[in-house]
C-alpha positions in Angstrom: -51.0 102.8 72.3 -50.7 103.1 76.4 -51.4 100.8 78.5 -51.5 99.9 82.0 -48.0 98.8 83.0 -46.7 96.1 85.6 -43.7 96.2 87.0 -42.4 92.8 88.3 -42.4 93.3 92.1 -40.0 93.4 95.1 -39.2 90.0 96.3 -40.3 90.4 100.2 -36.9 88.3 101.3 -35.1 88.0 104.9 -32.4 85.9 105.8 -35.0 82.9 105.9 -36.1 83.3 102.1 -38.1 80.3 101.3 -39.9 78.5 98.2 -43.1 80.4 99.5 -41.9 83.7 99.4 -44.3 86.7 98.7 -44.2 89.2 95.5 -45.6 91.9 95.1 -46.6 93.5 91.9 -46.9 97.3 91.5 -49.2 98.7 88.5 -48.4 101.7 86.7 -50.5 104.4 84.3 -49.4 105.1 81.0 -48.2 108.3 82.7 -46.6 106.2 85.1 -48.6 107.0 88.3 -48.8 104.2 90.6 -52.1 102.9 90.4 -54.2 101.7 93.8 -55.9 98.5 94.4 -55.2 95.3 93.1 -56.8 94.5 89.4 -60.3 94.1 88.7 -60.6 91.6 86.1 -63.6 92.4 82.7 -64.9 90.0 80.1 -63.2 90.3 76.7 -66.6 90.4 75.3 -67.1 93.5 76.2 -65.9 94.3 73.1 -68.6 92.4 71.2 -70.6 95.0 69.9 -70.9 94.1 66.3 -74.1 92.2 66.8 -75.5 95.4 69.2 -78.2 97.8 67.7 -76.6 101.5 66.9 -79.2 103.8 68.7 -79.7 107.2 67.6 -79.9 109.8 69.7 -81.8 112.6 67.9 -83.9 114.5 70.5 -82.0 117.3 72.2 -79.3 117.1 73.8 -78.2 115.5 70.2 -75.2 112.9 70.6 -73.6 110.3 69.0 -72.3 107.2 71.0 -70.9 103.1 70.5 -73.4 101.3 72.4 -72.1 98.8 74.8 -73.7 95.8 76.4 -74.0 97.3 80.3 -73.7 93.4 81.5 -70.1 93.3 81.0 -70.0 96.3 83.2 -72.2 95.8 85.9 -69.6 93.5 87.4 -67.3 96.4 87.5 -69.9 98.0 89.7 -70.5 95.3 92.0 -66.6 95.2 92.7 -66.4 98.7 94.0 -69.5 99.5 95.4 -69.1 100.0 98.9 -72.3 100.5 101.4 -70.8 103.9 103.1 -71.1 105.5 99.9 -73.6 104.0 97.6 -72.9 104.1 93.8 -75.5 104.8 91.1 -75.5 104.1 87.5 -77.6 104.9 84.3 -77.8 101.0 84.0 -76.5 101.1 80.4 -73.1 101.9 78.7 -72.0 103.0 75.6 -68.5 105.5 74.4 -69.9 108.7 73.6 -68.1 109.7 70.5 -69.5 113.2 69.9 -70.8 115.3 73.1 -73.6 117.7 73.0 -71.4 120.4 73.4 -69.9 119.4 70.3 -73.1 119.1 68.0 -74.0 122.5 68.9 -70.8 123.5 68.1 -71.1 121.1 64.6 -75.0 122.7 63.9 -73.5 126.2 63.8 -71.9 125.4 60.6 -75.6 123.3 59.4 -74.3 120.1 60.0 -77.6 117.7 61.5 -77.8 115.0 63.7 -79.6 113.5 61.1 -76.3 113.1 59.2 -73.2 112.4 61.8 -75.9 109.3 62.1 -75.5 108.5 58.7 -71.3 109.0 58.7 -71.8 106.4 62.0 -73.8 104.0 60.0 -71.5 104.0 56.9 -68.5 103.5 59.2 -70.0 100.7 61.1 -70.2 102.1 64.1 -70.8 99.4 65.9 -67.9 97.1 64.7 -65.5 99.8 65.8 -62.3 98.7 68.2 -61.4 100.1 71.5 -58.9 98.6 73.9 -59.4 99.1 77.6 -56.3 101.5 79.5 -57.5 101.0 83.2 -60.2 102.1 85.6 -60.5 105.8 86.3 -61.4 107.5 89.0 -62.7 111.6 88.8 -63.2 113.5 92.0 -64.1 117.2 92.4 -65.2 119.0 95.1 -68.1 121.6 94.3 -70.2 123.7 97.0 -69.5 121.4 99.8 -70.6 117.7 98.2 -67.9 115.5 97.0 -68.7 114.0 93.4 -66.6 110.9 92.6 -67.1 109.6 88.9 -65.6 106.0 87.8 -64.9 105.1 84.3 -63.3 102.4 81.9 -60.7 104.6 79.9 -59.8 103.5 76.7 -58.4 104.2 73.2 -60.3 103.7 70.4 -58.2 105.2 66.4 -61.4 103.6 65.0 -63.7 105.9 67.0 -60.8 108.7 66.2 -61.2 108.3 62.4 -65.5 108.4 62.7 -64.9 112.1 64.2 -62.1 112.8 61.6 -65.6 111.6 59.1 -67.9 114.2 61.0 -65.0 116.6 60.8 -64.6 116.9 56.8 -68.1 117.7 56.8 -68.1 120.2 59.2 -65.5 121.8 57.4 -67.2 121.2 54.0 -70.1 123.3 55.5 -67.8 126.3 56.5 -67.2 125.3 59.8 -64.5 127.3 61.8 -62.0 124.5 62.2 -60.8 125.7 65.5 -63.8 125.2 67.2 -64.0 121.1 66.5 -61.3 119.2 67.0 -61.6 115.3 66.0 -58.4 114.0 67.7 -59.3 115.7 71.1 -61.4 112.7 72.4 -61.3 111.6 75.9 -62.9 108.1 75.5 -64.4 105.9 78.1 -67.3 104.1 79.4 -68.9 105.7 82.5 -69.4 102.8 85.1 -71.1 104.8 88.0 -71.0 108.0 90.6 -72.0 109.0 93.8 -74.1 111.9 93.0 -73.8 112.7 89.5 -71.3 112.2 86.1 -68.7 115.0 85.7 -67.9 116.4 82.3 -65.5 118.7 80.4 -67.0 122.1 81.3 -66.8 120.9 85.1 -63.1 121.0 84.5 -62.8 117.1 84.2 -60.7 115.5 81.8 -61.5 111.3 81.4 -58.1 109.9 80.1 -54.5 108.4 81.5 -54.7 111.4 83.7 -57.4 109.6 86.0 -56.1 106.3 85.9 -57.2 104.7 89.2 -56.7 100.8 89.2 -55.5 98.1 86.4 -58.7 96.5 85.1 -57.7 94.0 83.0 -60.3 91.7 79.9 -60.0 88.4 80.1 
């Protein structure tokens, strides 16, 4: 796995170097992209989600998603929220693990909500591991308005192995494989946007690629 990596800084020295000389730290992506801003700091018990209630979400659009406890993020929200451009947020967080998009694409071949929720409940959904990559930061600029879209990227094999679960069935049912891929998974946690989310068909891709500042559990 990737993470977000420091690089020990540049010692800010003149002739008249002292015990209280400054350093400075620079963070880099996993793609090695300097990241901006200083860290923002996130419980660790953000990943306590054992003792969360799966919800399943059946009525249409159908989608299957690790639910989160949104008080461990609403911090993140609070630490870059500006006035001049208000944030908003859905007020709850979870990793969606598969998309509408994808079920439509899955109920082609007869697989049913119905039962990715079972393959999710047998797998433990909710005891799944994910370890947090850095803050993201999405922009696009579409008929004049400029959409900006945070997120907590991380990696999750756990959440990787549940689609690879959803996957053998499709394929049991006759689905053509080539249209449902389990291992390409851009996981994250939305934290908020200015006017709306942004999604795959938008052109948007939620991984390393966005990385905007180090956010680091602790």
């Amino acid at each position: 796995m990737k993470f977000i990596l420091p690089l020990v800084g540049t010692l800010l020295c003149s002739m008249t170097c002292t015990a209280s000389s400054i350093f400075t730290k620079t963070y880099k992506s996993p793609l090695g992209v300097p990241l901006e801003g200083p860290p923002i700091y996130i419980s660790k018990k953000i990943h306590d989600t054992k003792s969360i209630e799966f919800v399943e979400h059946s009525s249409y659009p159908p989608w299957l998603g690790l639910e989160l406890d949104y008080a461990y993020v609403k911090p993140i929200v609070d630490a870059i929220n500006s006035t001049e451009t208000p944030l908003l947020t859905r007020g709850e967080s979870h990793i969606t693990i598969v998309t509408p998009p994808e079920f439509d694409t899955l109920a082609v071949a007869g697989v049913t909500i119905e039962e990715i929720n079972a393959i999710a409940r047998e797998q433990r959904i909710q005891e799944s591991k994910f370890d947090i990559v850095c803050l993201g930061k999405a922009e696009l600029v579409q008929d004049g308005k400029n959409y900006i879209v945070y997120q907590i990227i991380v990696e999750s094999p756990s959440l990787v192995k549940l689609r690879e679960k959803i996957f053998t069935l499709y394929y049991s049912k006759g689905g053509n494989t080539a249209l449902f891929d389990p291992r390409t998974f851009w996981s994250h946690i939305t934290v908020a946007y200015t006017i709306s989310d942004l999604f795959v068909d938008q052109g948007i891709y939620k991984s390393a690629n966005v990385c905007h500042r180090p956010l680091i559990a602790h």
